[in-house]
C-alpha positions as CSV (number, residue, x, y, z in Angstrom):
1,X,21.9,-2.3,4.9
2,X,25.1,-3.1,2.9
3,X,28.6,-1.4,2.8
4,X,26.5,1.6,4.5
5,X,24.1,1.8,1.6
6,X,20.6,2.2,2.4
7,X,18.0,1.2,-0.4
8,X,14.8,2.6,0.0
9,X,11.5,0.8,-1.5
10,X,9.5,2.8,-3.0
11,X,5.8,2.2,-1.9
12,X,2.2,2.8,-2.8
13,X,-0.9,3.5,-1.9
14,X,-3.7,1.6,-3.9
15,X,-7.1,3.9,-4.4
16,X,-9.7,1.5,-5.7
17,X,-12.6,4.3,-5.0
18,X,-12.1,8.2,-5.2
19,X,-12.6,9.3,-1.8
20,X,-11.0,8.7,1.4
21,X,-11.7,5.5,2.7
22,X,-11.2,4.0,-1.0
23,X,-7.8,2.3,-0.2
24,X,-6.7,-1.0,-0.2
25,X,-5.3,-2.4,3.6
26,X,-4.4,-6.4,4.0
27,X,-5.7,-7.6,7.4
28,X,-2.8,-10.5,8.1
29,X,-4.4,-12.1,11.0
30,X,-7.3,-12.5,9.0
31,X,-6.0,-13.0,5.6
32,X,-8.1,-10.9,3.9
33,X,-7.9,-7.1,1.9
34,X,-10.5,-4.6,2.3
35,X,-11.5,-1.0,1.8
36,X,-10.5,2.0,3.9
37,X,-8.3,4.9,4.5
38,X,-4.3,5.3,4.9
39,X,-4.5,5.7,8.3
40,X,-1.4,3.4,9.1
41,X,-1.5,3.4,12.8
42,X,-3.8,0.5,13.7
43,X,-0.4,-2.2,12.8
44,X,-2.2,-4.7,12.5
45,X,-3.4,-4.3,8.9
46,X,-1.2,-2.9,5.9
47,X,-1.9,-0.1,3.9
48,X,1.4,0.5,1.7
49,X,3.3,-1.7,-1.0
50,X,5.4,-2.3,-3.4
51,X,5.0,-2.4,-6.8
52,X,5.5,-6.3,-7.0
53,X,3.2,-7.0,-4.2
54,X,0.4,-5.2,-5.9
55,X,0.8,-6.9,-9.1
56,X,0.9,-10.5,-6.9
57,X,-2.1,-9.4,-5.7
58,X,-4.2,-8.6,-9.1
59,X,-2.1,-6.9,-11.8
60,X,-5.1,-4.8,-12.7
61,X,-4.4,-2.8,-9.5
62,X,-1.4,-0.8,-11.1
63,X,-3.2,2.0,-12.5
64,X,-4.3,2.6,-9.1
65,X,-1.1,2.4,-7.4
66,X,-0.2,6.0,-5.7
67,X,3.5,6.7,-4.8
68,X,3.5,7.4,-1.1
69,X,5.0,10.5,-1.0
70,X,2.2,11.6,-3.5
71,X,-0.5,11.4,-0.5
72,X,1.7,12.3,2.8
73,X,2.8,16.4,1.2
């Protein structure tokens, strides 16, 4: 936070599969992305993310990215 400016990032949800355990999560302990649902209570994998780090992790992911907001209404 700068000058009392606070810059929100907007993040995404990436659906790979068309059901409810078709999202991509990161694992960091382990390194590793699988398959499941956008239940973001378990910390210790990832389930949102930017823009950027979707395309770092395979450009061809985009299409699937879902703005947040879009799945938590």
């Amino acid at each position: 936070m700068s000058g009392g400016v606070k810059i929100l990032t907007q993040l995404y949800y990436v659906q790979l599969i068309n059901n409810d355990k078709g999202y991509l999560n990161y694992q960091p302990s382990f390194r590793e992305y699988f398959l499941h649902n956008v239940d973001d209570s378990d910390k210790d994998y990832k389930t949102k993310f930017t823009m950027q780090e979707i395309k770092n992790i395979d450009e061809r992911f985009v299409p699937f990215a879902i703005p947040v907001y879009e799945v938590e209404k």
